[in-house]
N, C-alpha and C positions, 0 to 999 in steps of 0.2 A: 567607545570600543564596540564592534560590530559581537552580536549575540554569538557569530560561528567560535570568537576568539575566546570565550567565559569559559572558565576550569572551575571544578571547583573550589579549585586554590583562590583564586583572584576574582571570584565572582564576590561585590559588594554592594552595601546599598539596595536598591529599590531591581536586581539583579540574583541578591541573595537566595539560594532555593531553600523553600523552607515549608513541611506542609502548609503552613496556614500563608506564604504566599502563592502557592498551589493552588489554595483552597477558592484566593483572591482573583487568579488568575482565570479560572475554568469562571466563578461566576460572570466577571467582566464580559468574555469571551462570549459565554452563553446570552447572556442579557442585550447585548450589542448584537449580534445573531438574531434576535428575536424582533428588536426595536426597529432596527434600520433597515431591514427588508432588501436584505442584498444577501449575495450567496460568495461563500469563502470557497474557492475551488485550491486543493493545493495538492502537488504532487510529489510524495516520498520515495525518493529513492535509493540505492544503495546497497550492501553486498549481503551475502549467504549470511545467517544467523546475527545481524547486527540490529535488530530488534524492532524492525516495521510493522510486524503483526501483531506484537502489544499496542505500539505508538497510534495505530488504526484501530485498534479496538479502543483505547482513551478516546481519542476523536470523535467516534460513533455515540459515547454519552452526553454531547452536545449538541445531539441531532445533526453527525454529516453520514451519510449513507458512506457505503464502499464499494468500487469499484476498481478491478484490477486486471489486467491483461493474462494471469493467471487463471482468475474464473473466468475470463474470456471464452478462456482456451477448453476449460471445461464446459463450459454449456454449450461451444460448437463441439466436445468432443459428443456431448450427451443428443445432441442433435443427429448428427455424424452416424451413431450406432442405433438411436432410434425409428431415424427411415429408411435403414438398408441403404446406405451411399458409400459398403467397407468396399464393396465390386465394382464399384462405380467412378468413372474420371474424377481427379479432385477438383477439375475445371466444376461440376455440373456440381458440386456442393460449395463448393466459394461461391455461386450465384445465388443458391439460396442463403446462405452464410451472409451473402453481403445485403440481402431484404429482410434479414431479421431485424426485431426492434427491444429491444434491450431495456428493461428499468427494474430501478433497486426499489423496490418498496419495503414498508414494515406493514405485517400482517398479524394480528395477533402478539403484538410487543415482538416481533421478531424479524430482523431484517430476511427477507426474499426475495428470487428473481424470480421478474414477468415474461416470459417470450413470447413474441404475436407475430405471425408472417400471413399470407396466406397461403403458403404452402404448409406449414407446422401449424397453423392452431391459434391458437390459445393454450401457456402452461403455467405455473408454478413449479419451480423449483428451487430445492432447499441447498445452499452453498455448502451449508455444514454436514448434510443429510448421506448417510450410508447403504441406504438401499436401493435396488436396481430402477426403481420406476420413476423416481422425484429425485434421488440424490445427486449433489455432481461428485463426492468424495468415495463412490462405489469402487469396490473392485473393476468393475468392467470400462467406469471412466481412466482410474487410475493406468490401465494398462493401455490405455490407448492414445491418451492427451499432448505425453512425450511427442511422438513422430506426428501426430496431429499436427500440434502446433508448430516442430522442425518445419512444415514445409512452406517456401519460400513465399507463396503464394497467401498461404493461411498467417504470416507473418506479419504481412502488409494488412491484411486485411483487419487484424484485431491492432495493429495501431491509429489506424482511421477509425475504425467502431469506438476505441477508446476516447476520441476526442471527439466524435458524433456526442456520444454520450456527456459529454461533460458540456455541449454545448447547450444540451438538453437540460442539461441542471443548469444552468446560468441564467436561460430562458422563462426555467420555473423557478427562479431562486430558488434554490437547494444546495444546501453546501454539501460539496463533494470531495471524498478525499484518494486520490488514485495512487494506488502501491504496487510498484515494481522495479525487476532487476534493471530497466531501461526508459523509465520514465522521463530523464534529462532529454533525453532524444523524443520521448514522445512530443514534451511541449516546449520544446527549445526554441521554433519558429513562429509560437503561439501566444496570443495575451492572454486564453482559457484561461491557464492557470495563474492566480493570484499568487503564489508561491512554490517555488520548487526548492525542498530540502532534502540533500545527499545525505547520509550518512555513513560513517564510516565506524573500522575498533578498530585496533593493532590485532596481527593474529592471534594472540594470547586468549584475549577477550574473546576473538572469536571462536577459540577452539571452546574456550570454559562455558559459551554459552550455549555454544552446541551439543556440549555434554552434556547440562544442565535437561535441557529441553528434550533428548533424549531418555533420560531418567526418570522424569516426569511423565511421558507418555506410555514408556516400560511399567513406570506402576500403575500408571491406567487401565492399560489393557490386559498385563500380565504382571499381574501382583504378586504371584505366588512364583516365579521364576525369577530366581538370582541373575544379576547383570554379569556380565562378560567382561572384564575390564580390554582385553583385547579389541571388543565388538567399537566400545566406551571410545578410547582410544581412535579405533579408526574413522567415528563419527564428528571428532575433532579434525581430520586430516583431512576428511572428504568436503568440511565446510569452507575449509581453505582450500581445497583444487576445485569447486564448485563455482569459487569467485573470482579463479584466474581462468577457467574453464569460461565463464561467462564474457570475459572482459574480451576473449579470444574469438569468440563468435561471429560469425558471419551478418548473423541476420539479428536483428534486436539487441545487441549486445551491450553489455554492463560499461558505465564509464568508470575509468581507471581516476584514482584520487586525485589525480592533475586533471586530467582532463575536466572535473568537476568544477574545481577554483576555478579554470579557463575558463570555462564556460557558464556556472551562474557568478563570477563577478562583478558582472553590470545589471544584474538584476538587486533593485532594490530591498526588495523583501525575500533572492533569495540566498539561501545561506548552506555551509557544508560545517556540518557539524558532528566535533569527535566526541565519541560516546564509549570511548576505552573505560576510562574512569566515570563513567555514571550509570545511575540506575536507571530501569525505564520509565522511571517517574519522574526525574530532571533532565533524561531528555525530552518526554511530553511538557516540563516547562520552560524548556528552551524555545520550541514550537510553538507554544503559548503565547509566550515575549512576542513571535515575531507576526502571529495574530493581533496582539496590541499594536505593535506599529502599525501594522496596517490601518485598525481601526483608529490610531489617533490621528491618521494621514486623512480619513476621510471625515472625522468630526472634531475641527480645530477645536479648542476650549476642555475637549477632555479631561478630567483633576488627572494629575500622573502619575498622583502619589495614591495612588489605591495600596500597593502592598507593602508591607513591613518591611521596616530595616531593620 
């Protein structure tokens, strides 16, 4: 039974999710990472609020760095406004856009980006970081990165940077794990990636998880202000027109749930998997599984019964 087909209903056997086959799976994964000296490249993709950014944050505590067409878009946007190119042709900054050199390091236990041209420098910059001078999640990035990235030009450009880059971790064995609304398209024509996984939820899920996550950042940053069930509401609806809104697009655009099965079917390792009914820790070991295949495809004799039934 292919791993995309396992519910939790029907999942049994050495399939079963269970933390302590969790537990089993991340060491395997890790251990085999470390021995064999090969780099796991694998690409997630899939819609508005269906839970990539947890699923990549699991990933990254087995040493695969992250890269995503996303922060692409913000470190050209951080570029963009840091050498005065807002008055200027977008022709004369996709030139230098296109000689910058891109790497994910860890600094200080903390994943960060390196940029080096010689037109820009030498920088560091923080993914996660909110201030004007290092951060890309600033006010002054946020308002800009939108129409940044819309244009046609700068569209192309961060899907070729993106597989630059991954070619770059293969090179240096590095596993790398790349997340976005159109990553099928990125490596569709590509062996880069060792895996590409869609994901998908029913709306339902989708809306309740975008509520969730809204709630969550509400008591973050404003603790002391009551939610808006209104507000609540329309953060559910937006996450649903966000993902018909993407699939509808011109440039980079989101593959539709058919078009997914059409297209990684013949990929061996890769898989589309429903994540309505799961948590985001059975679908990181859905993901897992399909890291073990791969790993038992490249070291026959493997024991296969590492995890509990």
């Amino acid at each position: 039974m292919p791993i995309s087909q396992l519910s939790p209903e029907n999942m049994s056997g050495r399939y079963h999710y269970s933390l302590e086959n969790l537990a089993s799976a991340m060491k395997v994964v890790a251990e085999a990472a470390a021995s064999l000296a090969w780099p796991m490249i694998i690409a997630i993709d899939g819609s508005a609020a269906v839970g990539k950014t947890q699923i990549v944050e699991y990933l990254k505590t087995l040493g695969y760095i992250q890269m995503s067409k996303g922060l692409l878009a913000r470190i050209y946007t951080w570029v963009y406004q840091s050498f005065n190119f807002v008055d200027r042709p977008i022709e004369e900054f996709a030139q230098v856009a296109r000689n910058l050199e891109v790497k994910t390091i860890k600094k200080e236990g903390k994943q960060v980006v390196l940029i080096e041209s010689e037109y820009v420098g030498s920088h560091f910059l923080d993914p996660e970081g909110i201030d004007d001078e290092s951060g890309l999640r600033s006010d002054q990035i946020n308002q800009k990165v939108s129409w940044l990235s819309g244009q046609s030009l700068i569209v192309t450009l961060i899907h070729d940077h993106v597989r630059e880059i991954a070619e770059k971790a293969a090179k240096d064995k590095q596993s790398l794990v790349v997340d976005g609304r159109d990553s099928v398209w990125t490596f569709l024509d590509s062996k880069l990636a060792v895996a590409k996984i869609y994901l998908y939820a029913q709306d339902h899920a989708i809306r309740f998880r975008a509520k969730e996550r809204y709630k969550k950042k509400m008591a973050h940053d404003y603790p002391d202000v009551p939610i808006d069930p209104i507000d609540l509401k329309d953060v559910g609806e937006k996450a649903i027109q966000r993902t018909r809104e993407d699939i509808h697009k011109s440039d980079g655009r989101l593959a539709s749930l058919e078009e997914a099965y059409q297209l990684l079917s013949d990929g061996f390792y890769d898989e589309v998997i429903d994540t309505t009914e799961m948590t985001a820790l059975e679908t990181f070991f859905h993901i897992l599984l399909v890291q073990i295949k791969i790993i038992e495809s490249l070291t026959p004799g493997l024991n296969q019964d590492f995890l509990i039934n």
